[in-house]
N, C-alpha and C positions, 0 to 999 in steps of 0.2 A: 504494500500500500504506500502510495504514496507520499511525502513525509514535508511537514515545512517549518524550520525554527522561526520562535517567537519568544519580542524578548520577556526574560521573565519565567519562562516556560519550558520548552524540550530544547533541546541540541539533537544535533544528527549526529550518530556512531558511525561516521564515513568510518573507511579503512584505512588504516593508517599505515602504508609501506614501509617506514622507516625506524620500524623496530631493533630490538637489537639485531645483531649478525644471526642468520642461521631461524629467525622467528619467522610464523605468520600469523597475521589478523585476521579473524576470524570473525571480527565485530559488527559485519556486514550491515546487519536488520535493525539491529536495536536502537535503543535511543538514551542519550542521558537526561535522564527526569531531574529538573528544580523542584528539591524541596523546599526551598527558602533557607539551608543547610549555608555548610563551609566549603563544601563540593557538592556535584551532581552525581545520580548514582547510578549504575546500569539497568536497563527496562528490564533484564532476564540475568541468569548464569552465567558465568564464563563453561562456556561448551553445550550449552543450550541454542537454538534457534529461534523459540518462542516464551513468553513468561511461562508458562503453564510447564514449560519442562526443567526436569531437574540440573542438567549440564552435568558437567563434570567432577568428580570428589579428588581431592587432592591432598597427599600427606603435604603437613605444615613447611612450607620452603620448596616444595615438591612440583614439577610444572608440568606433569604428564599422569594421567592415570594409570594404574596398574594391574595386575590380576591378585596381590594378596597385601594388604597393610597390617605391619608387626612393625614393632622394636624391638625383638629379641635376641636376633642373631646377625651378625655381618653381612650386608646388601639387603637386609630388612628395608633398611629406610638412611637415606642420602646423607642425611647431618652422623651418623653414627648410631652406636646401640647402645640402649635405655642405661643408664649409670656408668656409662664409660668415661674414663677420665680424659680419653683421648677425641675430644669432639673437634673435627676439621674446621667446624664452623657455625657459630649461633650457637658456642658450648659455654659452659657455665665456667668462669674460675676459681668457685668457692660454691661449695655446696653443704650444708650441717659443718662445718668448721671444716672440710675436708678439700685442699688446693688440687682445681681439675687445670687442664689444659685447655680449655676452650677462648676463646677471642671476645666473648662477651658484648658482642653485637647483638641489639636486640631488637631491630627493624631489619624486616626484610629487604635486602638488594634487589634493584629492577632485574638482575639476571637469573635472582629464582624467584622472582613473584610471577605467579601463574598468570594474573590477569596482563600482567605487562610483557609476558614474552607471548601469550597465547593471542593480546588480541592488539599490540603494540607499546609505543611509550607515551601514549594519552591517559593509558588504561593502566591501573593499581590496587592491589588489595587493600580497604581502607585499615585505617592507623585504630588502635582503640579506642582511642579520644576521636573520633569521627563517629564509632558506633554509640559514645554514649549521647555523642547529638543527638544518633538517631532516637535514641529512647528517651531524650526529655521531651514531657508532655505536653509543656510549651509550644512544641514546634510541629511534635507531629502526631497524628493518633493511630491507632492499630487496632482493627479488627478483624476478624478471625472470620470467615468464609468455611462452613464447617462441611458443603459440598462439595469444594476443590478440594478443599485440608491446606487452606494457606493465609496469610496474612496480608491484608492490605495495608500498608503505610502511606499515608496521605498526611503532605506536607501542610500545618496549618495557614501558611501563611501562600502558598502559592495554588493551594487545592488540589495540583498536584498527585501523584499515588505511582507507588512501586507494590507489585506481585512478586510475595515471599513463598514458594510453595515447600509444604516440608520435608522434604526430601530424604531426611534421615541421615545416617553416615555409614561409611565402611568399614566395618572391625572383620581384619583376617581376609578372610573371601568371601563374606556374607552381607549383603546391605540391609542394615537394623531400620525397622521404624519406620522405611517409608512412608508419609501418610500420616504422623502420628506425632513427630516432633520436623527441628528445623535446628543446624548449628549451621553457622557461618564462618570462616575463619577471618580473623585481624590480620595483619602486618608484623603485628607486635607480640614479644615473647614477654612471660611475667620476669622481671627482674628479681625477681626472689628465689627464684626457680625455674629455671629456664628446661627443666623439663616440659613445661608448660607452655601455650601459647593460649591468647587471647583471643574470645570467640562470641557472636552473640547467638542466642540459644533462645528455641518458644516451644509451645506445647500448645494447645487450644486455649487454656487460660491461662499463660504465663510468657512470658519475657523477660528475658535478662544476657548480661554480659556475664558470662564465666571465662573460666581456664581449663584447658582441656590437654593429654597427652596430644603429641606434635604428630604422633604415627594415624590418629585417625585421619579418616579419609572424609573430608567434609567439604560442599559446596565452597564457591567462591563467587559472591556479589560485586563487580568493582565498581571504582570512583572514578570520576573524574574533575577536574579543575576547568576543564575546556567546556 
């Protein structure tokens, strides 16, 4: 369908060519929606083609999906395995008083964030402090669609609305919950434990921002600025 920005309103998901080396956009259809926010957010998933589909599940840092999400053993999962001292990257350097080896970067690089290498460098996993925008009530409200099994977020101030559908996660080789719940993954790792990344999470009556292990396999909503 035909598409027209207005200001105030949507932006076009053109395609953006000049992603990093080796990427492609895949952002063809969509649209970035004004919520009246700090950025605009994507109309659907990254690896989705319409709101109504789930897209893609992605371990945390991870830009491809898989056939099994673990932490348990070596080539489990890209940053390293669950309590190893030796984490290549996004690893902890102190953990319960114990000195790890990790670099203690706690925002994902545009070269593993799935939304920026899958759909260019307009496109990013949002930051934490972007999801808790999206949860103040102030700006935006959320209701629950108990037909689809998703959330409408409509921006107060611009009327606005993004479709959350709950997609569930991937633990192992099994997709939990489709239908039933919804996590999204941040940017952002918890600084206290970088086991952990930041994630916003609903159910039919609930919402919130948690922390979640980094191996599950969980949607990616992005942001944009443009």
């Amino acid at each position: 369908m035909a598409f027209l920005a207005v200001a105030g309103g949507l932006a076009s998901c053109d395609k953006n060519p000049k992603g990093p080396e080796g990427t492609t956009d895949f952002s063809g259809g969509c649209e970035a929606v004004d919520l009246g926010l700090s950025v605009k957010w994507a109309s659907y998933n990254v690896g989705a083609t319409s709101p109504e589909e789930y897209g893609s599940y992605f371990a945390w840092g991870e830009t491809q999906e898989k056939e099994n999400y673990g932490w348990s053993k070596e080539g489990d999962y890209l940053w390293g395995v669950y309590n190893s001292k030796a984490a290549p990257k996004y690893g902890m350097t102190r953990y319960q008083g114990i000195a790890f080896d990790g670099d203690g970067l706690l925002t994902l690089q545009p070269e593993d964030d799935p939304a920026t290498v899958n759909w260019g460098t307009k496109w990013r996993t949002p930051t934490i402090d972007e999801i808790k925008e999206l949860f103040d009530e102030t700006k935006c409200e959320w209701t629950w669609d108990d037909e689809k099994k998703a959330y409408i977020v409509r921006g107060l101030a611009t009327d606005n609305s993004i479709f959350l559908p709950a997609a569930g996660c991937r633990d192992g080789s099994a997709l939990d919950s489709p239908g039933w719940y919804g996590p999204y993954w941040s940017s952002s790792v918890e600084e206290a434990n970088a086991h952990l990344a930041y994630n916003f999470y609903f159910n039919a009556g609930y919402q919130c921002w948690i922390q979640d292990y980094r191996y599950y396999g969980f949607p990616v909503r992005a942001v944009t600025e443009y």
